[in-house]
N, C-alpha and C positions, 0 to 999 in steps of 0.2 A: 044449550050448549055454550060452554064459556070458549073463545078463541085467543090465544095473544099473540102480540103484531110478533113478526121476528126480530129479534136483536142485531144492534149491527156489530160484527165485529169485531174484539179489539185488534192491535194492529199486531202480529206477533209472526213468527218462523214459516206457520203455516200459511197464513193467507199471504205472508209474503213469499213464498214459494207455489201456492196456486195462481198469484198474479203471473209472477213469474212465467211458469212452465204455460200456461193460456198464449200468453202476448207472444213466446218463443214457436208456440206450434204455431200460430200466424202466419209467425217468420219462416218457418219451414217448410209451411206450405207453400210461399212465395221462392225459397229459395232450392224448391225443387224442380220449380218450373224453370230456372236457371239452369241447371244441374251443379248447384255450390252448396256449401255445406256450412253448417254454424258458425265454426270457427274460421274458416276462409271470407263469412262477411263481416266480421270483428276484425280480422285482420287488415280487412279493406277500407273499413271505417277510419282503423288508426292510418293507415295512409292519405286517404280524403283528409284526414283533420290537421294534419302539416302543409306550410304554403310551401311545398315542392319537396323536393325528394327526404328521405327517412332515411337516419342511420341503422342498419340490420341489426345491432344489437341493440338498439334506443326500441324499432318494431317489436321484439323480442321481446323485452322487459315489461311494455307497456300490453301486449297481448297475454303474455302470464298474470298481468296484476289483474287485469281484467275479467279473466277466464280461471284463474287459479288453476292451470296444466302446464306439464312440464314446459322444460325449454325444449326438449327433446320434440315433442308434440306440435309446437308454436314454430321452429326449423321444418318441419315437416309441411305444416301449412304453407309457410312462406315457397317453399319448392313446388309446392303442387299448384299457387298462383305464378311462378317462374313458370314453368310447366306449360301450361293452360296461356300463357303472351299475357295474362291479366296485370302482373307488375314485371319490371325490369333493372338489372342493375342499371347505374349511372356509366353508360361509357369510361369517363374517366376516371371513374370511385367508385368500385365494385364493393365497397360495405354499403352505398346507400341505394336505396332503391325509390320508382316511383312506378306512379301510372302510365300503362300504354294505352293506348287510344280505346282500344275493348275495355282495357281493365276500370277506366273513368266512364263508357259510358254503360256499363254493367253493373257499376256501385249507383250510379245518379240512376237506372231504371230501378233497380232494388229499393233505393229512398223513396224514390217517387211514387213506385205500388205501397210502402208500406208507410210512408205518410196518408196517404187518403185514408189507409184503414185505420190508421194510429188516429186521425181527425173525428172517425166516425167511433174508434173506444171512447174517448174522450170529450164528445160532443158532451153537452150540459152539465156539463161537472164545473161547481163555479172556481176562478180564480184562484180566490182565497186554499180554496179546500185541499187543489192541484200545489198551490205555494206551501202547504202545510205540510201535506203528504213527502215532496219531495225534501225538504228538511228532515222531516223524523226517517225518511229512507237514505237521505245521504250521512244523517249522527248514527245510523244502523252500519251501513258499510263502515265506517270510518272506525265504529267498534270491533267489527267483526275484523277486520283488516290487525286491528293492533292486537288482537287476541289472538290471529296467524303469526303474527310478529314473534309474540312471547314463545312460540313453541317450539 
């Protein structure tokens, strides 16, 4: 009986949407035990990532380009962490918002659980391969993004 090894495969729509949807149930596992939702810890993220408070329509733009849903949908998030004490307006500038004390240390426990599990997908994958991988994933978005553009 002849056997042959399995191919690996090439990088295309599919297996980058199995990576994808895998690493994302992860997330949802983690982020049930929260009681937050997909899009409320993208939103969180893009506030972590500014050194202090966010413009509401800058949160906005940058949670739609990321998540590709409405503004409609991305205002709804941002209210339901209003909502929840998790972000606040700025007393004196009610367009910017940041974090409340819950809302920082509920993003930094959510990193924290899902760095150790992100360490251990990623354990022995060398350097290089991870450097490669994310280039031809960030010339993929970068595509995909200007083909949203066009339409």
């Amino acid at each position: 009986m002849t056997t042959t090894a399995p191919t690996t495969p090439t990088v295309n729509g599919r297996v980058i949407a199995l990576a994808h949807y895998a690493a994302r149930a992860v997330l949802e596992r983690v982020l049930t035990r929260t009681g937050n939702t997909f899009h409320q810890s993208v939103t969180l993220r893009v506030v972590a990532a500014e050194d202090g408070p966010v413009e509401r329509d800058k949160l906005v733009a940058d949670v739609m380009g990321s998540l590709k849903i409405d503004e409609s949908a991305v205002r709804t998030t941002i209210d339901e962490l209003v909502a929840a004490k998790l972000v606040e307006e700025v007393p004196s500038d009610g367009s910017r918002l940041h974090f409340t004390a819950a809302g920082r240390e509920l993003y930094e426990r959510i990193t924290a659980e899902t760095s150790e599990i992100s360490a251990r997908i990623y354990a022995d994958i060398p350097a290089e391969d991870l450097a490669t991988a994310g280039r031809v994933l960030t010339l993929v978005t970068e595509r995909a993004n200007a083909e949203l553009a066009r339409a």
